[in-house]
LOTORLUM-81605 format. One line per field, with one value per residue: residue number from 1; x, y, z of N, C-alpha, C in turn; residue in one letter. Coordinates in steps of 0.2 Angstrom, whole numbers, plus 5000, padded with zeros to 4 digits. Example, Ala and Ser with C-alpha at 12.3 -4.5 7.8 and 13.67 -1.06 7.14 Angstrom:
2
num = 1  2 .
n.c1 = 5066  5064 .
n.c2 = 4972  4989 .
n.c3 = 5039  5035 .
ca.c1 = 5062  5068 .
ca.c2 = 4978  4995 .
ca.c3 = 5039  5036 .
c.c1 = 5066  5064 .
c.c2 = 4984  5000 .
c.c3 = 5039  5039 .
residu = A  S .
//
This chain:
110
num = 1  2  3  4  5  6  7  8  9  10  11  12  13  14  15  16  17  18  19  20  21  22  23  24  25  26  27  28  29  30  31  32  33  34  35  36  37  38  39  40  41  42  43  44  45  46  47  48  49  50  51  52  53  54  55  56  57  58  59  60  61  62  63  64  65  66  67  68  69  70  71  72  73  74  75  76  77  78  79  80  81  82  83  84  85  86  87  88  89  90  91  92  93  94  95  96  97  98  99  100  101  102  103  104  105  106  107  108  109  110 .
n.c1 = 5412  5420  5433  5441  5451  5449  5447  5463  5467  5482  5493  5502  5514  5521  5532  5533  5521  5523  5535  5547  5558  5561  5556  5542  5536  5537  5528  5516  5516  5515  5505  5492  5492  5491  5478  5462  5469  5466  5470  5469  5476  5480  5485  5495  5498  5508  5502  5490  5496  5505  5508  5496  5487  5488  5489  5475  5467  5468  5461  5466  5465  5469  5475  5479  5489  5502  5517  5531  5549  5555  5568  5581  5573  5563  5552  5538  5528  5532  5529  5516  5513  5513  5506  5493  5496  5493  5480  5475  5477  5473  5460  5457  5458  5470  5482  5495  5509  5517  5532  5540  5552  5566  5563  5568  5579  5594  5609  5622  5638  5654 .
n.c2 = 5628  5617  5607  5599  5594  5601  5586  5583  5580  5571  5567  5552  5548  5535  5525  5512  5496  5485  5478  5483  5491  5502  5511  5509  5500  5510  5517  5509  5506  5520  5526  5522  5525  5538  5542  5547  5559  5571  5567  5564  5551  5546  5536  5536  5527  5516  5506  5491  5480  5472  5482  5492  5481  5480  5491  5494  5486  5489  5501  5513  5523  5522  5526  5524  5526  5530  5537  5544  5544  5560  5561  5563  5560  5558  5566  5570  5561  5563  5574  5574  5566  5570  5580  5572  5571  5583  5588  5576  5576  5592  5590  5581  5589  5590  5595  5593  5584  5572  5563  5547  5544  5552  5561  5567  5575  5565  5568  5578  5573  5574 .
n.c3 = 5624  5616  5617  5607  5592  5577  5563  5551  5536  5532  5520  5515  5504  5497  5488  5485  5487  5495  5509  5507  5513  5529  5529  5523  5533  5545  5540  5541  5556  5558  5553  5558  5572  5571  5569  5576  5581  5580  5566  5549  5543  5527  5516  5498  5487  5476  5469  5476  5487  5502  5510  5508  5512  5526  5529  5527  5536  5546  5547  5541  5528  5509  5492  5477  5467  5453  5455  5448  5450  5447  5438  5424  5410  5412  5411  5403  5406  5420  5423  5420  5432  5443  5442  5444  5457  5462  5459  5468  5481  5485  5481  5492  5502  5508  5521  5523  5513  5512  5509  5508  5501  5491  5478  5467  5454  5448  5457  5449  5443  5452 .
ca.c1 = 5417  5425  5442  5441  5455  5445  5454  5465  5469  5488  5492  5509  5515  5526  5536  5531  5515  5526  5538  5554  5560  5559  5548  5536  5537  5537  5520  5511  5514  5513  5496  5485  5494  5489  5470  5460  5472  5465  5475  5467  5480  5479  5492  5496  5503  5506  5496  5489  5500  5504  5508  5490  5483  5492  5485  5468  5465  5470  5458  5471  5462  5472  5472  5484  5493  5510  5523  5537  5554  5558  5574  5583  5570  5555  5548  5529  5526  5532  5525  5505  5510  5513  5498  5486  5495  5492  5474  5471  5479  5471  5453  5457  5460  5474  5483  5502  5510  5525  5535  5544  5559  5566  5559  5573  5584  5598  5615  5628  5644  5660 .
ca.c2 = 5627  5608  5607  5594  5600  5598  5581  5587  5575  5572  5564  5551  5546  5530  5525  5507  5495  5479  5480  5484  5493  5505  5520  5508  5498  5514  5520  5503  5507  5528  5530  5521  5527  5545  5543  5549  5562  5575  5569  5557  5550  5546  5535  5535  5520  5514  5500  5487  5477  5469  5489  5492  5478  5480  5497  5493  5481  5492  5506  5518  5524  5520  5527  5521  5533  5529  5545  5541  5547  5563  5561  5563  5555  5556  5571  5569  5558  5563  5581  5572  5560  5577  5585  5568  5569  5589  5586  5571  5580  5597  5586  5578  5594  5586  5599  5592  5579  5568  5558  5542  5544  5560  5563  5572  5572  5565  5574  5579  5568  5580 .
ca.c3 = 5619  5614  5617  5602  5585  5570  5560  5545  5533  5533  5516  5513  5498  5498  5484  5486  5491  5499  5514  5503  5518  5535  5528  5524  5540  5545  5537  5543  5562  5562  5552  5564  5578  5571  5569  5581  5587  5576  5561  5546  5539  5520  5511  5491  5487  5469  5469  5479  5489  5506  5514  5508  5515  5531  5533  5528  5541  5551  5544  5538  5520  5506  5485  5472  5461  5451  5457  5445  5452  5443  5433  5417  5404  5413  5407  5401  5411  5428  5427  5422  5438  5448  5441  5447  5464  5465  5461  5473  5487  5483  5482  5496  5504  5514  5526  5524  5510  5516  5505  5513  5495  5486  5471  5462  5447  5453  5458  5443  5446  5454 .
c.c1 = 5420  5431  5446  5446  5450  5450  5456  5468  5479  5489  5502  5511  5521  5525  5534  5526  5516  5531  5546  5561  5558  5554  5543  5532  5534  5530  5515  5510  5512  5507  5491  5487  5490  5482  5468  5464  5472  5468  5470  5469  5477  5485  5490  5501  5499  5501  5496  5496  5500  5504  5499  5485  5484  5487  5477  5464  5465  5466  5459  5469  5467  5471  5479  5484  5501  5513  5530  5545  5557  5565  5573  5577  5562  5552  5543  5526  5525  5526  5518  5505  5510  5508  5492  5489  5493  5483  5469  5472  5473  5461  5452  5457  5466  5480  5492  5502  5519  5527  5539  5552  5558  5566  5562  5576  5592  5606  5620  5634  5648  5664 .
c.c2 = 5621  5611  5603  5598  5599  5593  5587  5580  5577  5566  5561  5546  5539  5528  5517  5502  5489  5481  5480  5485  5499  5509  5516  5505  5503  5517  5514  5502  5515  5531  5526  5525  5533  5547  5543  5557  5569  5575  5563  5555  5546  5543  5533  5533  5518  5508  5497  5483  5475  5476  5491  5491  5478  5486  5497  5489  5484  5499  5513  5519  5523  5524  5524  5523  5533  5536  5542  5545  5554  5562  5562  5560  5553  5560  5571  5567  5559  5569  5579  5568  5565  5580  5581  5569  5578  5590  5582  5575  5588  5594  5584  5584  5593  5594  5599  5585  5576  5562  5554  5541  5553  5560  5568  5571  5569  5568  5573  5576  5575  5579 .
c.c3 = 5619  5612  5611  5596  5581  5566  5552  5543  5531  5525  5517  5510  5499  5490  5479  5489  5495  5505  5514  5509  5525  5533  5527  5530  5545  5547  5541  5551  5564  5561  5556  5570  5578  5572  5577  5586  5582  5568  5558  5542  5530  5515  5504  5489  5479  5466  5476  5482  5499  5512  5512  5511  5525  5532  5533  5533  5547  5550  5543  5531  5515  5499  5481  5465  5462  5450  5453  5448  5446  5441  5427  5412  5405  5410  5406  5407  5417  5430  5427  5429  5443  5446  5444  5453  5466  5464  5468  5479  5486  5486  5487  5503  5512  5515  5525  5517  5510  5512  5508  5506  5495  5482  5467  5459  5452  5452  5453  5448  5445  5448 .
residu = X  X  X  X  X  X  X  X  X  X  X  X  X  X  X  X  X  X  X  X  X  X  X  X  X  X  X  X  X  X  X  X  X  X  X  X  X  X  X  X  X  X  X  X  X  X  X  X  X  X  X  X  X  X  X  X  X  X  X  X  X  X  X  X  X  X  X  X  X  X  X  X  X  X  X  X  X  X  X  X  X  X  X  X  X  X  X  X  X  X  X  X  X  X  X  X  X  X  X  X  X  X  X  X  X  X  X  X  X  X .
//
């Protein structure tokens, strides 16, 4: 019997596809780290950019899908952007989905 895990795709969405700030910084040192160690990481980043290119060099898989910040006004939109990312992931049959932002209306003034 192989003491081996089987890999699970660990999928993480970032907000951003340049070096805006830490979480991406972040993403661009913790998913290669991860592969190999039963995990295969999966980042979904809104386009192309230098966080992309960084992880691809690095042979961290990438896809590119715009996640709009749910708020006041998005409506239509956000919920079809939620629906391409509950397919992708689902398709992808990724195991875990980790967002580097929060992605919620934001908080009524006191």
């Amino acid at each position: 019997m192989s003491g081996a895990r089987p890999e699970r795709t660990i999928a993480f969405l970032s907000e951003r596809s340049d070096f805006f700030g830490g979480g991406q910084r972040s993403l661009s040192e913790l998913l290669p780290a991860l592969q190999g160690r039963g995990i295969r990481p999966l980042a979904i980043l809104p386009g192309p950019g230098a966080l992309s290119e960084t992880l691809a060099s690095q042979g961290v898989e990438w896809t590119d899908l715009a996640v709009p910040p749910v708020c006041a006004g998005a409506g239509l939109a956000a919920c079809r952007a939620l629906a391409r990312l509950v397919r992708l992931v689902r398709r992808r049959g990724a195991a875990l989905l980790h967002s580097d932002s929060p992605r919620r209306l934001p908080s009524a003034p006191n």
